[in-house]
C-alpha angles and dihedrals in degrees: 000000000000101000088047087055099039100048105018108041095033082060093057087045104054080037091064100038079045091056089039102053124126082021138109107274115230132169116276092242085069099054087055104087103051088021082114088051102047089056142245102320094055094038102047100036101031090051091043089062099035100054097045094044074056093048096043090053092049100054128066123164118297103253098056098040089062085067083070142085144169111278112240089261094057091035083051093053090041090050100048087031099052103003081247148010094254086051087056093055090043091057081044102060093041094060083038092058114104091243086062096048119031126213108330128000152104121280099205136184103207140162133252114248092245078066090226102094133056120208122178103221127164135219143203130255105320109346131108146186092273084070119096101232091017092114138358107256078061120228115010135163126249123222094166131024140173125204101221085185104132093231081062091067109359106105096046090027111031100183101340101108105161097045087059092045089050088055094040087075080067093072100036104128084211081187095067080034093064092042093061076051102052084042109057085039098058094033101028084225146116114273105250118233140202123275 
């Protein structure tokens, strides 16, 4: 993971200050929504760093993140959303599988923007459901994602995909977790993140 944060992360973020320059600075979460639109500096790079500022804030060492769990609000939309949380994870890994996602790409939970249903729906490269035209049900907010990049698991994992993404659930922090929850459903908005 470091070297997945230090090099490639730290390259998504100097692109997009790169493509931004000269330019107002607002915050990444901004850029999300037209970031197809304005083209590939801002999409790839600008989701790159948006979406792993969101996966670095989502994840703590194992052992503290089994002291945590998803808060009533986030168990009630997985309930009504999956049937259960296993369920969830079932839906997860399988749109996690290789086979899902193709090549490289994001597996995400997100809410409806009605901000009363979950879905578990995956992109590719860089974008995310915070992209108008990234996928079909149009703009929806992320709660959980999981970067299915090979440099995310390659060098522990090889090949081996769904066994990293089985032993991802390990480090999931569910309360920040819940908080991305507690928060799109209140704002009908992305989570911003740091950076």
């Amino acid at each position: 993971m470091k070297i997945h944060h230090d090099k490639h992360h730290a390259t998504y973020v100097a692109n997009i200050n790169k493509a931004t320059e000269g330019k107002d600075e607002v915050p990444v979460l901004d850029l999300m929504e037209s970031a197809i639109e304005a083209g590939p500096a801002v999409r790839n790079n600008g989701g790159g760093h948006y979406n792993h500022a969101f996966f670095w804030s989502e994840m703590m060492p194992a052992d503290a993140a089994a002291k945590t769990k998803p808060s009533d609000q986030l168990q009630s939309l997985i309930d009504k959303s999956f049937g259960s949380t296993d369920e969830m994870k079932a839906a997860f890994e399988a749109k996690a599988a290789p086979g899902a996602t193709f090549g490289s790409g994001w597996v995400w939970v997100v809410v409806n923007q009605a901000g009363d249903e979950l879905k578990v729906v995956n992109t590719p490269n860089q974008d995310n459901p915070l992209m108008k035209g990234a996928i079909e049900d149009g703009i929806m907010f992320p709660i959980l994602g999981l970067d299915v990049w090979e440099h995310a698991y390659y060098l522990k994992y090889q090949n081996r995909r769904p066994e990293y993404v089985s032993n991802w659930w390990n480090v999931v922090n569910w309360d920040k977790v819940s908080e991305n929850c507690a928060y799109v459903v209140e704002n009908h908005a992305g989570v911003p993140v740091q950076g």
